[in-house]
C-alpha distance (Angstrom), angle and dihedral (degrees) to the residues before:
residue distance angle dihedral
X1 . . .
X2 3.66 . .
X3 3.66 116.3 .
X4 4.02 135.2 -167.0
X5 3.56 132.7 -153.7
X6 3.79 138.3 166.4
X7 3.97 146.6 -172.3
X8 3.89 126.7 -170.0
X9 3.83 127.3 -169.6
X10 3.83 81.5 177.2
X11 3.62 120.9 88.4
X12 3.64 100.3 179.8
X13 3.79 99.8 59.5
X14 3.59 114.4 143.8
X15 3.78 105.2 -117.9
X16 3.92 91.3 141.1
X17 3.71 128.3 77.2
X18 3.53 136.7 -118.8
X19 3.65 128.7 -62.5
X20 3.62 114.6 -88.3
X21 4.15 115.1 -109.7
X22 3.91 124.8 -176.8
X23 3.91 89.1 -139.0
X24 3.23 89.5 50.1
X25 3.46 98.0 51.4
X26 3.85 91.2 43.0
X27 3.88 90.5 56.1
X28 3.80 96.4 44.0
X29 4.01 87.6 55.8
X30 3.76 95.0 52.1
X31 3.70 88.4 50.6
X32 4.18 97.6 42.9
X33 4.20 85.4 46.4
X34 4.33 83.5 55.9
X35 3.52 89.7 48.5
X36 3.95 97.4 41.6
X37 3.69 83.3 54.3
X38 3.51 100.8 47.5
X39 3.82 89.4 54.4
X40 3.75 91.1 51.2
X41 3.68 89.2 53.2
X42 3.78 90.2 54.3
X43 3.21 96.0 39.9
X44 3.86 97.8 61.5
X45 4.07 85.3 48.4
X46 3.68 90.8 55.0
X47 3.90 94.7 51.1
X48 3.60 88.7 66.7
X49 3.81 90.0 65.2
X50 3.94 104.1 20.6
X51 3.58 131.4 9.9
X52 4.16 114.8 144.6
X53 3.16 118.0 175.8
X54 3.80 114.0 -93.6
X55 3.52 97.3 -0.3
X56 3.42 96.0 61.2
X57 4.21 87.1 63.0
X58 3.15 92.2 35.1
X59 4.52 87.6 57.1
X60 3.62 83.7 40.4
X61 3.95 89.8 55.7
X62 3.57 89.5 44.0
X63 3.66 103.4 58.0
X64 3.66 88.0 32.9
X65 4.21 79.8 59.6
X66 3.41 94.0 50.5
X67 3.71 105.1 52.2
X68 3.39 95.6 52.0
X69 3.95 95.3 48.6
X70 3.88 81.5 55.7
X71 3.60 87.9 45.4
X72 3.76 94.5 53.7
X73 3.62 88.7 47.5
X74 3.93 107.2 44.9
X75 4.44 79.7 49.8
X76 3.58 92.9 39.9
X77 4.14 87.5 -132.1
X78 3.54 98.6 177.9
X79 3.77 107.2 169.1
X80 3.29 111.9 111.8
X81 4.23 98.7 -142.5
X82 3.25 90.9 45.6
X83 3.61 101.4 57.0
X84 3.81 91.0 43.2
X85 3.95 90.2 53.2
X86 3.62 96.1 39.1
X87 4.33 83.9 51.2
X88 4.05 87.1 53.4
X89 3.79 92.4 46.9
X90 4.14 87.3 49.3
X91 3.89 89.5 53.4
X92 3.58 104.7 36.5
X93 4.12 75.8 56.8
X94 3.74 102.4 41.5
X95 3.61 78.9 52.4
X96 3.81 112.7 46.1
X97 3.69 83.1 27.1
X98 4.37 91.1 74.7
X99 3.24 92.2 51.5
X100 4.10 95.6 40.9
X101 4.40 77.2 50.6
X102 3.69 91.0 49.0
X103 3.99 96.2 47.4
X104 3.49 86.5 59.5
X105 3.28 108.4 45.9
X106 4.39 85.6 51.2
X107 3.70 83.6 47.1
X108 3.93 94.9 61.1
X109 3.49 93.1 37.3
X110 3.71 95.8 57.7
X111 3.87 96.3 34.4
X112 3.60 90.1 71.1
X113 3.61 99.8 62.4
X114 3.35 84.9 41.8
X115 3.89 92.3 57.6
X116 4.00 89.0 45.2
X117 3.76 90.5 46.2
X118 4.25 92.9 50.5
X119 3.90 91.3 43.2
X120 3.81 96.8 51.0
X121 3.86 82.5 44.0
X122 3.71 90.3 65.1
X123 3.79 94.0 40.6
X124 3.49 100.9 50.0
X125 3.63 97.1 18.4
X126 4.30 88.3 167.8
X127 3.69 96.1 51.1
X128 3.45 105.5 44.9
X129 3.95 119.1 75.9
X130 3.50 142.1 173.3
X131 4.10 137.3 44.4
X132 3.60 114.8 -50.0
X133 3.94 120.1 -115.9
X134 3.75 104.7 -84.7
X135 4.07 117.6 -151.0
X136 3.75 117.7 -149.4
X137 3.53 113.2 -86.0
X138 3.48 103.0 -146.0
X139 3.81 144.9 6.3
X140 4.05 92.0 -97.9
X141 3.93 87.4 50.2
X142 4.07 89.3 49.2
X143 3.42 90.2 49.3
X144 3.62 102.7 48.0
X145 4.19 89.4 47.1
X146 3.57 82.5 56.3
X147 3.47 95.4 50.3
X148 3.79 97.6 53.1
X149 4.17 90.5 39.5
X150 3.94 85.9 58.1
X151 3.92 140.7 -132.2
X152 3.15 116.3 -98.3
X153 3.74 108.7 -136.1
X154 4.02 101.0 -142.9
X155 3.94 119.7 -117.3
X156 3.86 89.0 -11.1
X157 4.12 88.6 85.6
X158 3.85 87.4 -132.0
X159 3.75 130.4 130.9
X160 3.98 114.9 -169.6
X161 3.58 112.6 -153.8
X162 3.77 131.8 -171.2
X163 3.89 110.1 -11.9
X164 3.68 95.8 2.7
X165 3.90 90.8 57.3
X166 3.44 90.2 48.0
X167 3.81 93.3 52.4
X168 3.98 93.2 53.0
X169 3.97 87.4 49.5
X170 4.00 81.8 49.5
X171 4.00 93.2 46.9
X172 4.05 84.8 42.0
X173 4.02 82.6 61.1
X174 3.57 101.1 50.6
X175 3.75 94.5 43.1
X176 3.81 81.1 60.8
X177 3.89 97.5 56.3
X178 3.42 101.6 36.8
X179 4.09 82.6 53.7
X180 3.71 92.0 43.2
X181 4.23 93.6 47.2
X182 3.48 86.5 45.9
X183 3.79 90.8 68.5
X184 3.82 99.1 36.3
X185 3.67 103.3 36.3
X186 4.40 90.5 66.2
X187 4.24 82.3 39.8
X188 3.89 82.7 64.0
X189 3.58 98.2 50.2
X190 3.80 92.9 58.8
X191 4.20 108.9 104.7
X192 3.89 120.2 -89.1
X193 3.25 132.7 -155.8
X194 4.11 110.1 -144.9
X195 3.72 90.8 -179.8
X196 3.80 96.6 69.2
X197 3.93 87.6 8.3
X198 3.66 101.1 -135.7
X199 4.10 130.6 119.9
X200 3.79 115.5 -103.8
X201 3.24 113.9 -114.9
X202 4.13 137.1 176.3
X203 3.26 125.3 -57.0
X204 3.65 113.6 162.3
X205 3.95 115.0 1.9
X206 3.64 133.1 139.4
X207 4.05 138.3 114.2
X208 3.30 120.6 -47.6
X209 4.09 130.6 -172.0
X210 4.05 113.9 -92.9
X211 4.20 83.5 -113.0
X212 3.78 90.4 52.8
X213 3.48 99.6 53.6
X214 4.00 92.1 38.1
X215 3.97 79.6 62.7
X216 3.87 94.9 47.4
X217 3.99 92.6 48.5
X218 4.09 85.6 46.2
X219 3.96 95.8 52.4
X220 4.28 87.6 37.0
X221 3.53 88.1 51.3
X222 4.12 92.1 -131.4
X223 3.71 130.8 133.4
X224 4.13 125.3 -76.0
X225 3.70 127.1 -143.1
X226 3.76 112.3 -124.6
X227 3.73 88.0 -157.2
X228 3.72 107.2 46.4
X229 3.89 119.4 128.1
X230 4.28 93.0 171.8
X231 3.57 125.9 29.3
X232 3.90 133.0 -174.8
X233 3.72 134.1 -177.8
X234 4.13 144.4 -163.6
X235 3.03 136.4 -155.2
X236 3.94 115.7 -161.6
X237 3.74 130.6 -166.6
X238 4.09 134.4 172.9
X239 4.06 114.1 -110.3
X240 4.12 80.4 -101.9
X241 3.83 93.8 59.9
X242 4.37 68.2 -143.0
X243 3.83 91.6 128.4
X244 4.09 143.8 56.7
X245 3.55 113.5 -77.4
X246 4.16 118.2 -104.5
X247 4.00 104.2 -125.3
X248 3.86 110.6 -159.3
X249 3.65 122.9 176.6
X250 3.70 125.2 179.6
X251 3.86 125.7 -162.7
X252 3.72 120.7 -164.9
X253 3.78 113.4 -152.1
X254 3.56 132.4 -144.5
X255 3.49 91.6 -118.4
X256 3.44 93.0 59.6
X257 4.31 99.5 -105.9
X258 3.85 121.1 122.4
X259 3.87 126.6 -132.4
X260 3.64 110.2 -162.9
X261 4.09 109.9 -161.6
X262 4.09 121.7 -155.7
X263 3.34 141.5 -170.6
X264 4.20 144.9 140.4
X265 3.65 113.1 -121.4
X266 3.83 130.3 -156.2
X267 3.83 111.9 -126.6
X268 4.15 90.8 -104.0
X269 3.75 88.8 62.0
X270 3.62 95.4 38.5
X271 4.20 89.8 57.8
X272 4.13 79.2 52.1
X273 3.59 93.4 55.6
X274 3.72 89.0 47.1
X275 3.67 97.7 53.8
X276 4.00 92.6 52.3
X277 3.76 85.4 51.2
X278 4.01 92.5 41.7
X279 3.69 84.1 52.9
X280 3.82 99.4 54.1
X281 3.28 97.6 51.4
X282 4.06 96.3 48.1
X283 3.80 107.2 115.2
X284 3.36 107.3 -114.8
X285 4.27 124.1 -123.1
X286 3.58 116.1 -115.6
């Protein structure tokens, strides 16, 4: 079972995100609507090749997810509203935007018979009868032809017409933001500094020996695990180096649980924690 605990002597660690800014918010949209709409784009190129049901929202979600964490990151967005609206306008794209992508690919398919049909019309205007082939005009119309053709609902041997169809493209949807949240939401809840406003990120980390970190969690003053037969620890600072240091050990126990240690440091017990690690990775005189 993995476990977490944490201890702060620091009161002004910086577990809140930035302050909220209507440009910022403005320019974070324009850039989540580009990167809703690139998803939808790939999305209808994928379904040629793979498309399950539920897992193929759920991927969509996913990468959807995972370009806007990098997004948020590369821009250092660190509001927390305006990531989480900028995330709903991306999906509500990515996933109006397939079906926008697939109404116009129909709607150049069928306007060239169309074309031929109204040019032969005027050439042989006595041999050619009938109505001509009429592409959707719009996205609504598209959709609602759709709706009455049916979807067909994979291996299941099911075709949901009219409502039903719409509630599987409507299920398809949410399967896409809960996916998508799912990466961005734990993205958010990583610290931020809004003094330099950028997301702390690693800057020394690795695995350490059980009797190392046992001497890091003794001069940080944080718990030990009894148990622990591998231990590693970060050390996380903004871009700024403005802010406390984020101390995170992890002990993994023999019986297979994880204990995950936290704590801000001041820069005086930060250069402590350096020298034990300095010291452990001294080669040693023979």
């Amino acid at each position: 079972m993995d476990r977490e605990t944490g201890s702060s002597d620091v009161s002004s660690g910086p577990i809140g995100g930035g302050a909220f800014s209507w440009t910022w918010l403005l320019v974070w949209l324009a850039a989540c609507f580009g990167l809703g709409a690139i998803t939808a784009w790939a999305a209808v190129g994928a379904q040629w090749y793979f498309a399950p049901l539920v897992i193929f929202p759920l991927l969509t979600g996913v990468l959807l997810g995972a370009m806007v964490v990098g997004a948020m990151r590369v821009a250092q967005v660190g509001n927390r509203t305006t990531i989480v609206l900028g995330t709903l306008l991306a999906v509500v794209v990515a996933v109006v935007g397939q079906h926008y992508f697939q109404y116009l690919e129909t709607y150049e398919e069928e306007s060239r018979p169309a074309e031929a049909f109204r040019l032969a019309a005027q050439k042989y205007p006595d041999e050619v009868f009938g109505q001509p082939p009429r592409p959707p005009g719009s996205l609504v119309e598209f959709m609602t032809r759709q709706a009455e053709l049916g979807r067909k609902m994979g291996l299941l041997g099911y075709t949901a017409k009219g409502a039903m169809a719409w509630v599987s493209w409507t299920v398809d949807g949410l399967l896409v933001l809960a996916a998508g949240m799912a990466m961005v939401i734990p993205a958010t809840r990583q610290p931020y500094c809004s003094r330099c406003r950028s997301w702390y990120r690693v800057t020394r980390g690795g695995r350490v020996d059980v009797a190392v970190a046992r001497r890091i969690a003794q001069v940080a003053e944080v718990a030990e695990s009894e148990e622990a037969r591998s231990a590693r620890c970060r050390m996380l600072n903004c871009h700024g180096g403005c802010g406390p240091t984020a101390l995170e050990l992890v002990w993994q126990e023999s019986g297979g649980g994880t204990v995950l240690v936290q704590k801000w440091l001041e820069p005086e017990l930060r250069r402590s924690i350096d020298e034990v690690l300095d010291r452990a990775v001294e080669p040693t005189e023979e």
